[in-house]
Residue, then its C-alpha position, 0 to 999 in steps of 0.5 A: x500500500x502506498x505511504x502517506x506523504x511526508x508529514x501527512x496524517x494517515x488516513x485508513x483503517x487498517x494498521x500494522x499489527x503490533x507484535x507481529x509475527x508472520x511465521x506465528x500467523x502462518x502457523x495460524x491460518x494453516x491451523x485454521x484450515x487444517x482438518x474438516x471443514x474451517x475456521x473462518x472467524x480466525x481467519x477473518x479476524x488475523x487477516x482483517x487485523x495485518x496490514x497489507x505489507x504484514x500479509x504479504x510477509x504472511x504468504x511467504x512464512x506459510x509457503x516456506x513452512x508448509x511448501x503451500x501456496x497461502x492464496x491458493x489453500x484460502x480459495x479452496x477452503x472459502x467460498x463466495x463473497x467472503x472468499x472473493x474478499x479474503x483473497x482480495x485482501x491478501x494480494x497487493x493493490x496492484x495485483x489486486x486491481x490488476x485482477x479486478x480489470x482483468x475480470x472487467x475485460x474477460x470473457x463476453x462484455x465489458x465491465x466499463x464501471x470497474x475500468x472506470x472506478x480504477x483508472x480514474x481514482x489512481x495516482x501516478x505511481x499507483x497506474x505504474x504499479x498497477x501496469x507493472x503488476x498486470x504485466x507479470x501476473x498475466x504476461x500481457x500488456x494492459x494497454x493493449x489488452x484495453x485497446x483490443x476491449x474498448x472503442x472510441x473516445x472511452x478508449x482513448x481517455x482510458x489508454x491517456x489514464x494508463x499513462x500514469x503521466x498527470x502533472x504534479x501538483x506544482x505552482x500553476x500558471x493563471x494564465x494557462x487557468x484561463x486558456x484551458x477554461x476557454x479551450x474546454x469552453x470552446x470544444x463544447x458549448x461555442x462548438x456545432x458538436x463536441x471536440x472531445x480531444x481537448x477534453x480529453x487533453x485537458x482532463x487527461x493531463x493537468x494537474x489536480x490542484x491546476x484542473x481545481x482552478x480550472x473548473x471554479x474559473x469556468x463556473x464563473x465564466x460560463x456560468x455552469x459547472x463543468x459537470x453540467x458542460x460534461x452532461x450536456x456535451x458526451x454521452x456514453x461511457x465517455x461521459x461517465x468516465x470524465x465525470x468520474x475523473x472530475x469527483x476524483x480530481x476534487x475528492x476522491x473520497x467523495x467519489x468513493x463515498x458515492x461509490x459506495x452508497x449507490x453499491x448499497x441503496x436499494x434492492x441488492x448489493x453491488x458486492x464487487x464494487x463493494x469489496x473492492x472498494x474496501x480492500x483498496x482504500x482500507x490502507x488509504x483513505x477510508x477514514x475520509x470515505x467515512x466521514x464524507x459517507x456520515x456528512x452527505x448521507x447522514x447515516x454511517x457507512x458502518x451501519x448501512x454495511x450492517x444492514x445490507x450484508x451478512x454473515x462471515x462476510x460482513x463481519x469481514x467488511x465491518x473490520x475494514x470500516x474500522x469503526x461506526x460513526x453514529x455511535x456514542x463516542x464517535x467524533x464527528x468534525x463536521x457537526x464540531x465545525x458547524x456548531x462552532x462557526x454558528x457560536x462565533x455568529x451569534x457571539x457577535x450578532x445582534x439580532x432584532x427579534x420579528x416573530x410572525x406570531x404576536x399576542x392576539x387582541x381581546x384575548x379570552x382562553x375562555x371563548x378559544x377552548x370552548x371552541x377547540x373542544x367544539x371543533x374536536x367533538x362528535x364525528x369528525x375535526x374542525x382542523x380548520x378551527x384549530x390551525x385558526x386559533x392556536x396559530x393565531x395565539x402566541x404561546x404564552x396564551x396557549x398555555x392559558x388556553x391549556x389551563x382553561x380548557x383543564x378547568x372546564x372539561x378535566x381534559x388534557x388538551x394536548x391529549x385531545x389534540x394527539x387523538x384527533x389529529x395525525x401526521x405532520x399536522x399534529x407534530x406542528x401544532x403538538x409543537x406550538x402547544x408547548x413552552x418552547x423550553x420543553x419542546x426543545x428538551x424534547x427535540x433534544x431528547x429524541x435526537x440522541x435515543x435510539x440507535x445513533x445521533x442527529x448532529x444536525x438538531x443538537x446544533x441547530x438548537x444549542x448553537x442558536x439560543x440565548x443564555x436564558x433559553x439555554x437555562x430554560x432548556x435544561x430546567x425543562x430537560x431535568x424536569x422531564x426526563x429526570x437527568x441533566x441535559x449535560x450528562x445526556x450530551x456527555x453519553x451520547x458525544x465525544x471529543x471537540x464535538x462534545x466539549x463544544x455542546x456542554x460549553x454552549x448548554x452552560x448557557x454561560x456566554x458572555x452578553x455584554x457590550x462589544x470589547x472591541x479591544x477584546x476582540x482584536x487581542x483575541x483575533x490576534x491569538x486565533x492567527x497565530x494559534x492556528x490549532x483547531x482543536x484540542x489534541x492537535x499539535x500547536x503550530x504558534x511558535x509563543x505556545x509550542x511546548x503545551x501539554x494540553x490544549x482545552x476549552x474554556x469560556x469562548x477561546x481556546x487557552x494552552x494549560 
């Protein structure tokens, strides 16, 4: 697998395993396999947990000790799905997507989605490794045996991507940004027909951070995204092939993240897209694939895994995920940033309240329950009469109206509501009949029961409200479901994630005056600090050296 670069964080989920011995490991797997039938919890279990410099040492072990080809034995011992990942993993990338292609070029019809997914995701060095590899494993020629497979303007940007030729990403040139932009913007829209040869050049060739600038100039300039302008100008495989060079080129996780959702939804699993993708990016970037998965789909890569596979195999899959990101304790970025950016907008906004609910005039919670009673008695619902008045009331005279209508009938209002209306109706008005204290607890509440957590209304909620509206959240939060909210928070987030909720649910923000003194001093510490959060290592050169770094009222401070 390939190396991070210099001073980059590795991303994937597999690692070296400490301690290892692969003579040890041998002896294991052979072990597992000998005799009747086998044990596959073992196997998956020492495989899933090597890295794959580590399995390949393994490999060489069990054929010096046994005189057995490793591969070989685990293919006649397994079956199925879990074989085909099991023998994937135990290959090197590069053989590994060899036979992938080998496979997608074989036989009757062409897997053009397999071709595409690998020869547009691959650095450099990985298309090199990969050709090389497919040269020895086949004693065959890639190029010539995609040539022989492939037609047209699909094969000619395949052929270009087998080149492994794509600039590095130096200091590019604006001027050659805006020629590029005009050339594409020329061979396609301005063009009668489509010169496909520069968008093939162009994409082909440039280098990834040059192609970046490439395609927001063009948005300016045309006014459409390049993928539009891709869409509307190819067709075919060829379009499909440059629409995945362009994902790769401005995420490639992303584009396996996507990859790996559409393998998934819907009736029936994808399965070699599937465990292609984790066998090869398990070593690279499948840290990434997860967040990017959890933030876009809103549900955990993990999960879905879980519930669309089974057995061995998906026991198998689930170790190479390396984790789920909808359990508690599971940091989730995203949400951090977002909530984050959100406290320093409202520290500094001052916001002028215009509600479209006002107190109503000549108010008489009399008069509004009798007629809601009304409108909920005998056969049928006067729903017209409801949405009337309580959305014309605000809600400090709903609660009057929920006390009357106590005095007069011995009747929970909100119980009659909840019997005589369904649907998005009733959550709206059952919501708009309580204090709002209560029902943000109540939000609060739901979005972290259950089986993972919504990020997304814990944000909106703690990161929007007022000191005096937090405070009235966790009294309400106390009162109904008899522990703090703060304890709730901290069982169910983790991390920067979680420091930041329980910061903001101490309702303890600042709400004086502007300091603007202040507030350059801390602009100033904010510039050099550059740590974004706690555990990172410290780059400003006054506080190199800090043990910790933790959070404490609205900066971050070094203890």
């Amino acid at each position: 697998m390939a190396k991070p670069a210099q001073g980059a964080k590795y991303r994937g989920s597999i690692h070296d395993f400490p301690g290892f011995d692969p003579s040890q490991d041998a002896e294991a797997l052979y072990t597992a396999m000998k005799g009747f039938g086998s044990d596959k919890e073992a196997i998956l279990e020492l495989i899933t947990s090597r890295s794959n410099r580590q399995r390949q040492e393994i490999c060489q072990s069990y054929k010096s000790l046994y005189g057995k080809d490793l591969i070989a034995d685990l293919k006649y011992e397994l079956t199925g799905k879990f074989e085909r990942l099991i023998v994937g993993l135990m290959r090197p990338l590069a053989y590994c997507d060899a036979k992938e292609i080998k496979d997608a070029i074989a036989g009757i019809g062409t897997d053009e989605k397999c071709l595409i997914e690998i020869l547009a995701s691959r650095t450099n060095e990985q298309i090199h490794q990969l050709v090389a590899a497919y040269k020895d494993a086949y004693e065959r020629d890639l190029e010539a045996d995609i040539i022989g497979d492939t037609s047209g303007h699909f094969q000619k940007m395949l052929v270009v991507l087998l080149q492994g030729t794509r600039e590095k990403d130096d200091v590019v040139s604006e001027d050659l940004v805006q020629q590029d932009v005009q050339d594409l913007y020329e061979a396609g829209e301005l063009k009668w027909g489509t010169d496909e040869a520069q968008f093939i050049y162009i994409l082909g060739n440039r280098s990834k951070q040059h192609l970046r600038l490439v395609f927001d100039e063009y948005l300016k300039t045309t006014g459409k995204p390049i993928e539009a302008s891709i869409r509307g100008e190819l067709s075919g495989d060829f379009e499909k092939l440059m629409l995945a060079v362009v994902k790769c080129i401005r995420s490639t996780p992303e584009y396996f993240a996507e990859r790996l959702f559409k393998a998934m939804k819907g009736l029936g699993t994808r399965d070699n897209t599937l465990i292609r993708i984790m066998v090869s990016r398990s070593e690279l970037d499948m840290l990434d694939i997860r967040e990017i998965f959890r933030t876009k789909y809103e549900k955990s890569l993990y999960n879905m895994i879980k519930n669309d596979t089974s057995g061995d195999y998906k026991k198998a899959l689930l170790k190479l995920c390396g984790g789920d990101d909808d359990a508690a304790g599971q940091f989730f970025p995203e949400a951090a940033q977002v909530a984050y950016q959100m406290w320093e907008l409202s520290a500094v906004a001052r916001v002028e309240l215009k509600g479209t609910v006002r107190p109503v005039d000549n108010f008489n919670p009399d008069a509004d329950a009798k007629a809601l009673r009304k409108a909920m008695k005998g056969l049928g619902t006067d729903e017209d009469t409801i949405i009337d008045i309580i959305t014309h009331r605000s809600n400090a005279q709903r609660q009057q109206i929920r006390q009357t209508f106590k005095s007069h009938f011995g009747r929970d209002l909100m119980a009659d509501l909840k019997s005589e209306i369904s649907g998005d109706l009733a959550r709206l008005i059952l919501g708009l009949m309580m204090p709002p204290a209560h029902y943000d607890a109540k939000q609060l509440k739901k979005a972290m029961e259950g089986a993972g957590t919504d990020e997304k209304t814990l944000i909106e909620i703690l990161a929007t409200r007022t000191n005096a509206e937090i405070r009235a959240i966790c009294e309400a939060y106390k009162e109904d479901y008899h522990k703090s909210l703060e304890d709730a928070l901290s069982s169910d987030t983790s991390g920067h994630f979680k420091r930041i909720l329980i910061s903001l649910a101490t309702g303890n923000r600042e709400e004086a005056g502007e300091d603007r003194d202040q507030a350059r001093e801390d602009a100033q510490v904010a510039a050099a600090f550059q740590c974004a959060a706690p555990g990172l290592e410290c780059s400003c050169p006054k506080l190199q050296g800090c043990i910790e770094l933790r959070f404490s009222s609205c900066q971050w401070v070094c203890s």
